[in-house]
C-alpha positions as CSV (number, residue, x, y, z in Angstrom):
1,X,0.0,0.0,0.0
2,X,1.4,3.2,-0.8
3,X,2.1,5.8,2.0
4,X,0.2,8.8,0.4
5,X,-3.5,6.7,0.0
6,X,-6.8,8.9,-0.1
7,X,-7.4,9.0,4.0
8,X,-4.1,9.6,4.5
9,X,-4.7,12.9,2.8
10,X,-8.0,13.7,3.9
11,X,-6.5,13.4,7.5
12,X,-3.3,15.1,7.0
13,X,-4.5,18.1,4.7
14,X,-6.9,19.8,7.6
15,X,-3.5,19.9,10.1
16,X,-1.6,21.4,7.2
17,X,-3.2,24.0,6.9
18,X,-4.3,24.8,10.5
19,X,-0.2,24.8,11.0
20,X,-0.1,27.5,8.3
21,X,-2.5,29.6,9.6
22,X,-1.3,29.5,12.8
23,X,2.1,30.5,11.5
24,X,1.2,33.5,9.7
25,X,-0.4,34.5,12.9
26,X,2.5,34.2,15.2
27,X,4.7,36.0,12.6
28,X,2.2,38.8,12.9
29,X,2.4,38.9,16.3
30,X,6.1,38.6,17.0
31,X,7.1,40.8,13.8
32,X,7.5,44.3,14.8
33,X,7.1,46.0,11.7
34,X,4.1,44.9,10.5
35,X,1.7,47.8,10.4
36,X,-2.1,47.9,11.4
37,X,-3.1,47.6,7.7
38,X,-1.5,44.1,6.8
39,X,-1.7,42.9,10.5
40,X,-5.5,43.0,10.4
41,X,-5.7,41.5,7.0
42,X,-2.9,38.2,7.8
43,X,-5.5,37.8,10.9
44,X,-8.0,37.6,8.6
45,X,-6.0,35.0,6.3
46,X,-5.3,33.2,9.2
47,X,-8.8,32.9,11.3
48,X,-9.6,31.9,7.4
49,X,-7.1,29.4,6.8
50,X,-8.3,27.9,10.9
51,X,-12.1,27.4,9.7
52,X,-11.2,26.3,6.4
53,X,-8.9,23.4,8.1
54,X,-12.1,23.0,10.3
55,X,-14.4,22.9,8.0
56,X,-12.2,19.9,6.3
57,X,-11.7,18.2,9.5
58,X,-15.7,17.1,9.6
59,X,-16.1,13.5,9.6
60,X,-18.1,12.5,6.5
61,X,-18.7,8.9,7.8
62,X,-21.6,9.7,9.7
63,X,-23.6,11.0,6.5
64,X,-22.5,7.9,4.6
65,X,-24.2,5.8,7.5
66,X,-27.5,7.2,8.0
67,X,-27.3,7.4,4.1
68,X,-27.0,3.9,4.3
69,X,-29.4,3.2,6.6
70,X,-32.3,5.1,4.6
71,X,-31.5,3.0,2.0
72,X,-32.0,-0.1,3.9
73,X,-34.7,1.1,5.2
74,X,-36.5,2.2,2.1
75,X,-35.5,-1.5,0.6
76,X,-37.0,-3.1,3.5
77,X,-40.7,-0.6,3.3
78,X,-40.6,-1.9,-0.7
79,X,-40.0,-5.1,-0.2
C-alpha cells in the first residue's frame, strides 16, 4: 500500500493548513514592523485558513451511515 492513500490525505490536509495559519499568525504577532493595515488582513487569512482546516476536518462517515441506513430502510418498506 502506498504511503500517500486517499485517507491519509484527507486526515493530514486539515493539520496542514491549521499549521499555516497558525504560523502566519505568530509571525504577525512577534514581527515588529508589520503595520495595522497588513496585520488586520494576515489575521484575517489566518482565522480563514483555521475554519477552512475545520471545515475539512468534519467527519463525513456519519452522512455515509445514515445514508446507508435510509436506503435499507426504504429497501425493506418496498419489499
Amino acid at each position: 500500500m502506498p504511503p500517500w492513500n486517499p485517507e491519509i490525505i484527507r486526515a493530514v490536509t486539515p493539520i496542514i493548513i491549521a499549521v499555516s495559519g497558525a504560523l502566519i499568525g505568530f509571525v504577525v504577532v512577534v514581527n515588529e514592523t508589520v503595520t495595522g493595515e497588513k496585520a488586520t488582513a494576515a489575521f484575517g487569512l489566518s482565522g480563514t485558513a483555521l475554519a477552512g482546516a475545520a471545515g475539512l476536518a468534519q467527519s463525513v462517515r456519519g452522512e455515509s451511515t445514515s445514508s446507508r441506513r435510509e436506503n435499507q430502510a426504504s429497501e425493506s418498506s418496498n419489499s
